[in-house]
C-alpha positions in Angstrom: -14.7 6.6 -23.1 -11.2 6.9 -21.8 -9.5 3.8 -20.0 -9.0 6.2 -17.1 -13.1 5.8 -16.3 -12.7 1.8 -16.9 -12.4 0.3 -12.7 -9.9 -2.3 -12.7 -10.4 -5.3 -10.3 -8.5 -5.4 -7.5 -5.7 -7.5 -7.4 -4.0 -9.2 -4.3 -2.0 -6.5 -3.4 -5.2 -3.7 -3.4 -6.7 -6.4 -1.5 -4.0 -7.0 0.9 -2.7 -3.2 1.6 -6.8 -2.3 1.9 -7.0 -4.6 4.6 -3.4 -3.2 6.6 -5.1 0.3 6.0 -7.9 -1.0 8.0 -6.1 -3.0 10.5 -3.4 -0.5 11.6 -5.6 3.0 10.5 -3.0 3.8 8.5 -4.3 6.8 7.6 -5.9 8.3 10.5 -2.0 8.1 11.5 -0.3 9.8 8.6 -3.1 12.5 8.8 -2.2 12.9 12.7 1.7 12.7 12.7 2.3 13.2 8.7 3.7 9.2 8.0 3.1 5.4 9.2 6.2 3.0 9.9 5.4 -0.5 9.5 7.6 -3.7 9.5 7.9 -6.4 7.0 6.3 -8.8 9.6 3.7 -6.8 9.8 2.6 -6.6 6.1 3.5 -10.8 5.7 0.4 -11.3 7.8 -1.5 -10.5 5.1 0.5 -11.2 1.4 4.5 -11.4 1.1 6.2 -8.1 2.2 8.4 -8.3 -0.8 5.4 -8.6 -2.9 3.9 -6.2 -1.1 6.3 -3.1 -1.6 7.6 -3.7 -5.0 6.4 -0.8 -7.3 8.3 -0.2 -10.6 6.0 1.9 -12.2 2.7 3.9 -11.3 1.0 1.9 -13.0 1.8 -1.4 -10.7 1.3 1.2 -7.2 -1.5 0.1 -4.9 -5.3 2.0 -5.6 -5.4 3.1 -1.7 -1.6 4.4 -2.4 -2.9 6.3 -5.8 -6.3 7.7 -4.0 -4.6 8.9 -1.3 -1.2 10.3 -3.0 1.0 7.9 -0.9 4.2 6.1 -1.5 6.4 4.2 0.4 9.4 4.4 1.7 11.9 1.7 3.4 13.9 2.7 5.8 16.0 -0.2 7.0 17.3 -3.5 5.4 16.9 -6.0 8.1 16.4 -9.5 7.5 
């Protein structure tokens, strides 16, 4: 059997991001319009935004993000 069949448990951030899909319908908007902006405050409410977006490697990138053949983007640095 190969490790790809193997379901992980989620982790916090699976956890975290499934719940903003939910909250905001993230998806229902980037099917209508194509993307979804969100702000860091926005994502804190649920985990640490910096937490949150940090993906070195596929391997580390949310489930919802691999199902759905997302990634993210930033598009501003404010603080």
């Amino acid at each position: 059997m190969s490790d790809k069949n193997i379901k992980k448990p989620k982790n916090k951030n699976d956890i975290a991001w499934e719940a903003l899909f939910e909250k905001y319908s993230i998806l229902e908007n980037i099917y209508e319009i194509g993307y979804f902006e969100i702000e860091s405050n926005s994502i804190n409410e649920f985990r640490e935004s910096r937490l949150m977006a940090k993906f070195d490697h596929y391997d580390t990138l949310p489930t919802i993000f691999k199902q759905h053949k997302l990634s993210i983007l930033p598009i501003s640095r404010k603080i």
